[in-house]
C-alpha positions in Angstrom: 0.0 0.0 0.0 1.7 3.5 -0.8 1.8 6.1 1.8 -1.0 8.4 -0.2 -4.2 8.4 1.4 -6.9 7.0 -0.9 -10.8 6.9 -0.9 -11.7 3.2 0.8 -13.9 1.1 -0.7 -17.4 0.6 1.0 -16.2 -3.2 2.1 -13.0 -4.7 2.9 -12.2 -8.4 2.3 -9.4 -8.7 5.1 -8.8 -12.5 3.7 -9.6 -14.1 0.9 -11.4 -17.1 2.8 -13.3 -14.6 4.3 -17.1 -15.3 3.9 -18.0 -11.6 5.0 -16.5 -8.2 4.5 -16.4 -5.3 6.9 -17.6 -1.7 6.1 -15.9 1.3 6.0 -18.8 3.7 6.4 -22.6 3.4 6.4 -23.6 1.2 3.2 -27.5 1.8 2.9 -29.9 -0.9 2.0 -30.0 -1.6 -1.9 -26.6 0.1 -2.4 -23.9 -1.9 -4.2 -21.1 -3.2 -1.8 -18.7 -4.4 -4.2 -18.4 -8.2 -5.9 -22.1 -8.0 -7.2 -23.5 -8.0 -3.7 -26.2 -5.4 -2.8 -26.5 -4.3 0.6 -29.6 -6.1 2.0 -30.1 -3.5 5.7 -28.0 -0.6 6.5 -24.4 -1.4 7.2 -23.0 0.7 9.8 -19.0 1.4 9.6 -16.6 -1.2 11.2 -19.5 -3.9 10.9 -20.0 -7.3 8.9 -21.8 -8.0 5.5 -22.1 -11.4 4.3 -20.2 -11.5 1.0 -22.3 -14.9 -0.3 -24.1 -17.4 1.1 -23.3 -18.8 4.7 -25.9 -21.9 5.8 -27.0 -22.5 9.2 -24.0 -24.1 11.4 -21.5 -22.7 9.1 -18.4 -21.1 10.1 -18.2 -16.8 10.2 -14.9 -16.3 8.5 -12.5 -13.0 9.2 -8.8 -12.8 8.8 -9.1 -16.1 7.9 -9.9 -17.5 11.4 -13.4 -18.7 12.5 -15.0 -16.0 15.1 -18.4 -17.9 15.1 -21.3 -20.0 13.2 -24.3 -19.2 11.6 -27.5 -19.5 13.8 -29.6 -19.3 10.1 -29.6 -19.1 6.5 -27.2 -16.1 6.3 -28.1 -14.1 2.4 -25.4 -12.3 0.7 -25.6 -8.5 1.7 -27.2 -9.1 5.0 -26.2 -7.3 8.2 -23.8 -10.3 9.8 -23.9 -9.6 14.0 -24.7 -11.2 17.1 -28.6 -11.4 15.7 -27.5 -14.4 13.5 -23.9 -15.4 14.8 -23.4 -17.7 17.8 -20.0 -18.7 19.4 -19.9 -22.1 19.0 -17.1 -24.6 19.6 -13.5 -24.8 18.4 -10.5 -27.1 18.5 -7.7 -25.3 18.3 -4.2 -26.9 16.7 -1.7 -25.6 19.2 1.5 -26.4 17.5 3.4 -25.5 20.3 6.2 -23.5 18.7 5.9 -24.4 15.2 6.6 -20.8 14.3 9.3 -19.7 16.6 12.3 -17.8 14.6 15.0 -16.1 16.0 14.9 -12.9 14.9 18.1 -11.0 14.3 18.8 -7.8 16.8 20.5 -4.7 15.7 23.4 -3.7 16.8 23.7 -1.7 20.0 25.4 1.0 17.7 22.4 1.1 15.1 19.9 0.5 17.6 17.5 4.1 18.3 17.8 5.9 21.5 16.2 7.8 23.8 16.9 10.6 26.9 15.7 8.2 29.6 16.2 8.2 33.7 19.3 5.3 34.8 18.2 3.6 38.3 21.0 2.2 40.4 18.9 -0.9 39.9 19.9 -1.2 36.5 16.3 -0.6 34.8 15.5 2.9 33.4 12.9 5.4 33.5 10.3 7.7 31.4 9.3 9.6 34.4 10.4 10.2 37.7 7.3 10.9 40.1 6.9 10.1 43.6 4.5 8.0 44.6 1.5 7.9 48.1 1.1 4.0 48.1 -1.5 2.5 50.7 -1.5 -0.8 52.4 -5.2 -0.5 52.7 -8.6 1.1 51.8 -8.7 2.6 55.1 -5.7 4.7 54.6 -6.5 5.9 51.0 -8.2 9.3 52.4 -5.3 10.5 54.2 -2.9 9.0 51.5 -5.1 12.1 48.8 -5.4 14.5 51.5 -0.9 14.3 51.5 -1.0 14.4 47.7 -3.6 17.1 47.5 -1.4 19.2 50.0 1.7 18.8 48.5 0.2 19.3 45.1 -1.6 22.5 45.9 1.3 24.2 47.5 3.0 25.0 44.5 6.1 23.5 46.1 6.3 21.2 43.4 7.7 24.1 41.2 10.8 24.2 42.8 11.9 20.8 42.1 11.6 20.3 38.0 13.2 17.2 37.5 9.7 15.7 39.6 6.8 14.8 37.3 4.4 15.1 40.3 3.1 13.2 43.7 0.8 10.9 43.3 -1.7 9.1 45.4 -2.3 5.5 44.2 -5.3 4.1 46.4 -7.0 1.0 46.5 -10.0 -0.4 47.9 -8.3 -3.5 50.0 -5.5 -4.9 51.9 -7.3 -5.4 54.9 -9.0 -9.0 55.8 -6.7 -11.0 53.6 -5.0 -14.1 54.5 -1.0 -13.5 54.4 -0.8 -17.2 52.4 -3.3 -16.8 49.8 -3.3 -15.4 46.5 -5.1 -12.1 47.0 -1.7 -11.6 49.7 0.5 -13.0 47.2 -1.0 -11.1 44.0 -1.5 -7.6 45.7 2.3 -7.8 47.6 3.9 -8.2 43.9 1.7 -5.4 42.2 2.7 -2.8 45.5 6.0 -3.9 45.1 6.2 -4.0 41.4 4.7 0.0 41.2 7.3 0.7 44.2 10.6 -0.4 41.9 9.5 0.9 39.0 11.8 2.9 36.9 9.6 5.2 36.6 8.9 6.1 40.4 12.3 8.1 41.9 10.7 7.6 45.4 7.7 6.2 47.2 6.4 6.8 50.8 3.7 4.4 51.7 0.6 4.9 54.3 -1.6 2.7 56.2 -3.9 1.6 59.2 -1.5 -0.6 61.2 -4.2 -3.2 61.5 -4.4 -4.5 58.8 -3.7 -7.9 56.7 -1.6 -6.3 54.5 1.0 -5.3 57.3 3.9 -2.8 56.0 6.7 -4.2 58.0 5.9 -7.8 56.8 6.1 -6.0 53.2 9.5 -4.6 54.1 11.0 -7.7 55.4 10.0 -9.6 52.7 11.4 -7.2 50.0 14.5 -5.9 52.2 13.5 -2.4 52.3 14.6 -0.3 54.2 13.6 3.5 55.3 15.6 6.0 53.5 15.3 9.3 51.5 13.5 7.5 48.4 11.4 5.4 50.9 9.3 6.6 53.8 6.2 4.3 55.8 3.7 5.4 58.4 0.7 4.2 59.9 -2.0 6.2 61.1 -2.5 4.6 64.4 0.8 4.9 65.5 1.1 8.4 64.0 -1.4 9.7 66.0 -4.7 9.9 63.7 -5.5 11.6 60.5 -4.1 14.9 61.0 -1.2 13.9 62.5 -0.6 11.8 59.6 -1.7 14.3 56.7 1.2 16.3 58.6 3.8 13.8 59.2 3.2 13.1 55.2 3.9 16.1 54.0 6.9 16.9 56.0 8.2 13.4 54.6 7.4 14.2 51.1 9.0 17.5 51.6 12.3 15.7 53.0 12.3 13.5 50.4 11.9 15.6 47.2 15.6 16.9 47.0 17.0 13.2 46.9 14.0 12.8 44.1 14.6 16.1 42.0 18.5 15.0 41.7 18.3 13.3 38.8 19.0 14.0 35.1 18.3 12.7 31.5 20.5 10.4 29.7 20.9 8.8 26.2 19.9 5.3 26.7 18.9 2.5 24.3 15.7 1.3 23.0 16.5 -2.0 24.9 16.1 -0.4 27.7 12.4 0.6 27.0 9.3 -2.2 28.8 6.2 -1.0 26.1 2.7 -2.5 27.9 0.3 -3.1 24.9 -3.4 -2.0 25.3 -6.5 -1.7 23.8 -10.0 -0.7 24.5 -13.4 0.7 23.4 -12.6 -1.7 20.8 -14.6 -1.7 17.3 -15.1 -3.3 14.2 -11.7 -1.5 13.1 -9.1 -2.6 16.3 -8.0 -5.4 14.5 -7.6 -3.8 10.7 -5.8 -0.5 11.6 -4.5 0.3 15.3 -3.9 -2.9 16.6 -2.0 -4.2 13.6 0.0 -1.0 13.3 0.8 -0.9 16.7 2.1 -4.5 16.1 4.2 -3.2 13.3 5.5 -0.8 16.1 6.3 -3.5 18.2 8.1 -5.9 15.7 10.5 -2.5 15.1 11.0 -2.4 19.1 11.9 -6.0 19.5 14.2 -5.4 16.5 15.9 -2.7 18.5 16.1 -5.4 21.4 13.5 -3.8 23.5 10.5 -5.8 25.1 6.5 -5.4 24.8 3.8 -7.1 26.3 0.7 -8.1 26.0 -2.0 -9.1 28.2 -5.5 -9.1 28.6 -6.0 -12.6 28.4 -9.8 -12.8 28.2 -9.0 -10.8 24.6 -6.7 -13.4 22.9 -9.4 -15.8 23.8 -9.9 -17.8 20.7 -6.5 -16.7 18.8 -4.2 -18.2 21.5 -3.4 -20.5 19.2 -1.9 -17.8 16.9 0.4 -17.4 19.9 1.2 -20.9 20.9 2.9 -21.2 17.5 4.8 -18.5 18.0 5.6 -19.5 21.7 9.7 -19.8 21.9 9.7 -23.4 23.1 6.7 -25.7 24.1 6.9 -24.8 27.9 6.0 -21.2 27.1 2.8 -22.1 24.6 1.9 -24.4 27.4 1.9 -22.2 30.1 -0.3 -19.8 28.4 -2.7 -22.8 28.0 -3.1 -23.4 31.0 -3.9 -19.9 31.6 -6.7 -20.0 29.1 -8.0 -23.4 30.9 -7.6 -21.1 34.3 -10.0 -18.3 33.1 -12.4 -21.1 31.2 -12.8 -22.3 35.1 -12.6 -18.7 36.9 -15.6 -17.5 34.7 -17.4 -21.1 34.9 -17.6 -20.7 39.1 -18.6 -17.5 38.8 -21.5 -18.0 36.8 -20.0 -16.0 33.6 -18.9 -17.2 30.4 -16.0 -15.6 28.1 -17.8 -14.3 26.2 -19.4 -12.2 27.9 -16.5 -9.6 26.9 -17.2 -8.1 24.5 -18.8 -5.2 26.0 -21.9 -3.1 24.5 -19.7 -0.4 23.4 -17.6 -3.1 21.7 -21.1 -4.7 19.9 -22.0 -1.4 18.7 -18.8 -0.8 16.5 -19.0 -3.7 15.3 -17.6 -6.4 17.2 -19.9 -9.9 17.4 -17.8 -12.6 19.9 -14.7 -12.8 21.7 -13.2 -14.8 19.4 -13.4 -11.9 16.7 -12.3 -9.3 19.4 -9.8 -11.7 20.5 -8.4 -12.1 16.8 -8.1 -8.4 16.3 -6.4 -7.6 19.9 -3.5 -10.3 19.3 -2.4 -8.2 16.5 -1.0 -5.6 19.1 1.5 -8.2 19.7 2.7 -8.0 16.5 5.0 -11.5 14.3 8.0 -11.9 16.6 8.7 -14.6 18.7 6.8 -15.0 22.4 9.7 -15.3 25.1 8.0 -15.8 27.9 4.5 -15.5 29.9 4.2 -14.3 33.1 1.1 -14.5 35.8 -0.3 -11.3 36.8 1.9 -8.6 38.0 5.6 -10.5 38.2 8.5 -8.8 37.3 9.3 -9.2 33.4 12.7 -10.1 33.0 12.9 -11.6 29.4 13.4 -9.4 26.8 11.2 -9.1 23.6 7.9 -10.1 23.1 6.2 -11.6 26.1 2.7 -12.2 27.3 1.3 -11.1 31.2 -2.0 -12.9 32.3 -4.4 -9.8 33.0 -8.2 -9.2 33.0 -9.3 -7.4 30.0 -11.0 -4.7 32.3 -8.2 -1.8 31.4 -7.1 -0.2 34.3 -6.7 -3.6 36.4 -4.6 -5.2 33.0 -2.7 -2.0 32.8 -1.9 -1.7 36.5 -0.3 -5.2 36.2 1.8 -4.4 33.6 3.1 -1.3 35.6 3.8 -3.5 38.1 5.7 -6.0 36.0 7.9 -3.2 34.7 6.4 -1.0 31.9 7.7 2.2 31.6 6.0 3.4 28.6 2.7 2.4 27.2 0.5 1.9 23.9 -3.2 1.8 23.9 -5.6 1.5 20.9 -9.4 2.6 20.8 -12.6 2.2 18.8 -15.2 3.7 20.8 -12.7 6.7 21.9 -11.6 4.9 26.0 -10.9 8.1 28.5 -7.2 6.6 30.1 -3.9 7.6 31.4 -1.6 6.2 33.6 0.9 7.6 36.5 3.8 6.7 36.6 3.5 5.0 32.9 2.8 7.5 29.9 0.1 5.9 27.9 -0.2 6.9 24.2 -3.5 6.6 23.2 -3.9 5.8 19.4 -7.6 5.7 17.8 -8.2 3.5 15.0 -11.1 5.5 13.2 -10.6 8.9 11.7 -14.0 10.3 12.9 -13.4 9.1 16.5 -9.9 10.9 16.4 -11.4 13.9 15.3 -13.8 14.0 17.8 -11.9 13.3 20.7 -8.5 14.8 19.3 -7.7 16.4 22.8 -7.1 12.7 23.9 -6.0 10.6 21.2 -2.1 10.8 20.4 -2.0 9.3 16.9 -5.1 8.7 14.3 -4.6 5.2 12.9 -7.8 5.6 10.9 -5.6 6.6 7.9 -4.8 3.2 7.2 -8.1 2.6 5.9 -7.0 5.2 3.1 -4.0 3.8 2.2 -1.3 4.7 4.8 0.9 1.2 5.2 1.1 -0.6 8.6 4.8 -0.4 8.4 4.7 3.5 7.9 2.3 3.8 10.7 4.3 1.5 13.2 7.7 3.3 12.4 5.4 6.7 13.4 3.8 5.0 16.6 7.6 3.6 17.6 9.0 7.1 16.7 6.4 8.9 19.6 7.4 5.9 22.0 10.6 7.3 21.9 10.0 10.8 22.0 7.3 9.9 25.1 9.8 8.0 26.5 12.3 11.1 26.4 9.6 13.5 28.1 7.2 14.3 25.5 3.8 14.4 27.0 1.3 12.7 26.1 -2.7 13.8 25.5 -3.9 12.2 28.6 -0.9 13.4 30.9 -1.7 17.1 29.9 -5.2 15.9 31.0 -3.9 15.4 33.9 -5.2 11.7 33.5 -3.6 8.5 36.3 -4.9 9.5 40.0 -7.6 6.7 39.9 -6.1 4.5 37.5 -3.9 2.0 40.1 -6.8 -1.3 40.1 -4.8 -3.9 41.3 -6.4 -7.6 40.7 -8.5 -9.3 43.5 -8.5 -12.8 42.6 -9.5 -15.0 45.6 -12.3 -14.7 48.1 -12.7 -11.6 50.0 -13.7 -12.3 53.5 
């Protein structure tokens, strides 16, 4: 495709198994649609027309990969959506590793830099804020009321190497048993946001009776109290103004050690890029997400790392992963994942597909499997190195895969966690989202919906549709990592997006 934007065609054959084709605007009833079909109801854009005759039972065919069956008759030209399209069952051919390559790396003197922040734990930074962590729900209020002081001050002006103070709540800690998972899972995320590159400092605030005791948290992670690391409690503080104050003298203590830091030239290697997407349409999976893919196959190439997660959205195309999986242990584990979720959402009376959401239906978007198929294309054609469970620290480097939930901020928060320090996320439907301490980059993959919401999207995508190439648009999406990852701001940090966006993910029972 040349880089010169060009009218679309009404329909777009994405494969040529495909037994339906996907609209580019609103096709009206009785118009032609292209291949001698007429348009038998009013096609809106990003949604599916059959392209000839599908009987009852039969496979719904896009990309080439099943993402349903017929529930009817199906007539060429009619509307193709969850009216006449059921889930149905597959059996996937795994072929654990089959398509593992190892893909050459540039050169670390031809590989693309960027003016990044070096930790004295070897990882570098994007940001450098200083973060209000809570052990507990019941410490959240005074962990804002610290934040809001500090931030309303002004003091914050003095010190211009800090990005800002933020306050990341969360709405438990408290009657959870030290050996179970909802210990285990929300320990790694606190720790994970506390060592991330992207955090110069972090003071953390709780109840002091708690589950979720701070000194256990120390010991177990070696920390201790210094002038990048503070803790308090309110009960042994003396109560809530007592804390509010003792905060804010901390913060202030601790700013100077935070401030002295500087930006140098560091290596794309160095950059952790957490793949996102939501408000997903009929479009995800033809312009964004496989541009952002392109992106990521250029960041891999430059030795860097990526991951994706979500894993409710690569539902159904995990066997395009499995094949890529770097050995059979790693296409394995992510398996057993799947099988995991397939029991999570059983014994919680819930089925996968349940995702995708309204918003998603309305753009377009009929089952999981077809949401699923479009999201794994953020992950782009290289290799998957490894797959970690929610929230663990992502040591491989390349193209790996974290087990998340698909709900955004509770995915994203576990990819902070494991290590992120920039991010990427695509949108249909036009998702409201930013992250502290991780930029995210928001990138829409319709024209109109960039247009509308242009004060929030980063990059319009939609322009593939026209004629831009994949590759031109993921060298353009890499290029703004790197300039994000030097400073640049994004839309939704000028928004001043990221104070509520710390979910962390509550497996097990809470009592």
């Amino acid at each position: 495709m040349s880089s010169a934007a060009q009218p679309a065609p009404s329909m777009l054959r994405l494969h040529a198994t495909d037994n339906v084709t996907v609209a580019t605007r609103v096709v009206e009833k009785g118009e032609a649609a292209g291949e001698g079909v007429t348009a038998g109801a009013r096609i809106m854009r990003g949604h599916k027309m059959a392209a000839r005759k599908i009987a009852k039972g039969e496979p719904i065919r896009k990309f080439g990969q099943i993402i349903g069956f017929a529930k009817a008759d199906v007539t060429p030209g009619e509307w193709v959506h969850e009216h006449n399209v059921e889930m149905g069952e597959l059996a996937h051919d795994y072929a654990f590793a089959k398509g593992a390559r190892n893909e050459p790396l540039l050169p670390e003197n031809e590989r693309a830099t960027f003016q990044g922040y070096k930790r004295k734990h070897g990882k570098v930074g994007t940001r450098n804020y200083l973060g209000i962590m809570t052990s507990v729900n019941c410490s959240a209020t005074v962990a804002s009321f610290i934040g809001q002081e500090i931030n309303r001050s002004g003091v914050l002006k003095d010190f211009p190497n800090v990005d800002g103070v933020v306050s990341l709540t969360q709405d438990n800690g408290c009657v959870i048993d030290y050996r179970g998972v909802i210990f285990d899972t929300f320990k790694r995320t606190a720790w994970g946001y506390a060592t991330n590159p992207n955090m110069g400092g972090v003071m953390m605030v709780g109840l002091g009776c708690e589950g979720f005791q701070i000194p256990r948290f120390k010991e177990a992670y070696k920390v201790e109290e210094s002038d990048t690391f503070r803790s308090m409690t309110i009960q042994e503080t003396g109560g809530t103004r007592k804390t509010v104050d003792a905060g804010v003298r901390a913060i202030m203590e601790m700013l100077p050690s935070v401030n002295n830091v500087k930006r140098e030239t560091c290596l794309a290697s160095d950059i952790v890029l957490a793949l996102q997407c939501g408000g997903s349409d009929g479009y995800s999976g033809i312009t964004a997400n496989p541009a952002l893919g392109a992106a990521v196959d250029l960041l891999v190439e430059h030795g860097g790392t990526a991951i994706l997660s979500e894993t409710p959205e690569i539902y159904g195309a995990e066997h395009l992963l499995t094949r890529r999986a770097r050995n059979e242990t790693v296409g394995k584990k992510l398996v057993d994942i799947i099988h995991w979720w397939e029991e999570y959402t059983k014994r919680n009376n819930m089925e996968m597909n349940n995702n995708p959401s309204p918003g998603n239906k309305l753009g377009g978007l009929t089952t999981i499997l077809e949401k699923s198929l479009g999201a794994a294309a953020k992950g782009g054609t290289t290799t998957l190195n490894a797959v970690y469970h929610y929230a663990e620290p992502v040591t491989e480097k390349g193209f790996v895969f974290m087990d998340t939930p698909g709900y955004d901020p509770v995915g994203a928060t576990g990819q902070v966690a494991g290590g992120a320090n920039v991010m990427c996320f695509t949108t249909g439907r036009g998702s409201a989202y930013g992250n502290k301490p991780c930029p995210s980059i928001k990138l829409a993959t319709n024209t109109p919906i960039y247009k509308q919401m242009e004060e929030d999207m980063d990059i319009n995508c939609g322009d593939v549709i026209e004629g831009v190439s994949l590759q031109e648009k993921g060298k353009q999406i890499f290029d703004l990592v790197l300039a994000t990852a030097s400073g640049k701001k994004t839309k939704s940090e000028l928004l001043g997006y990221g104070d509520n966006e710390y979910v962390p993910w509550y497996i097990g029972a809470v009592m």
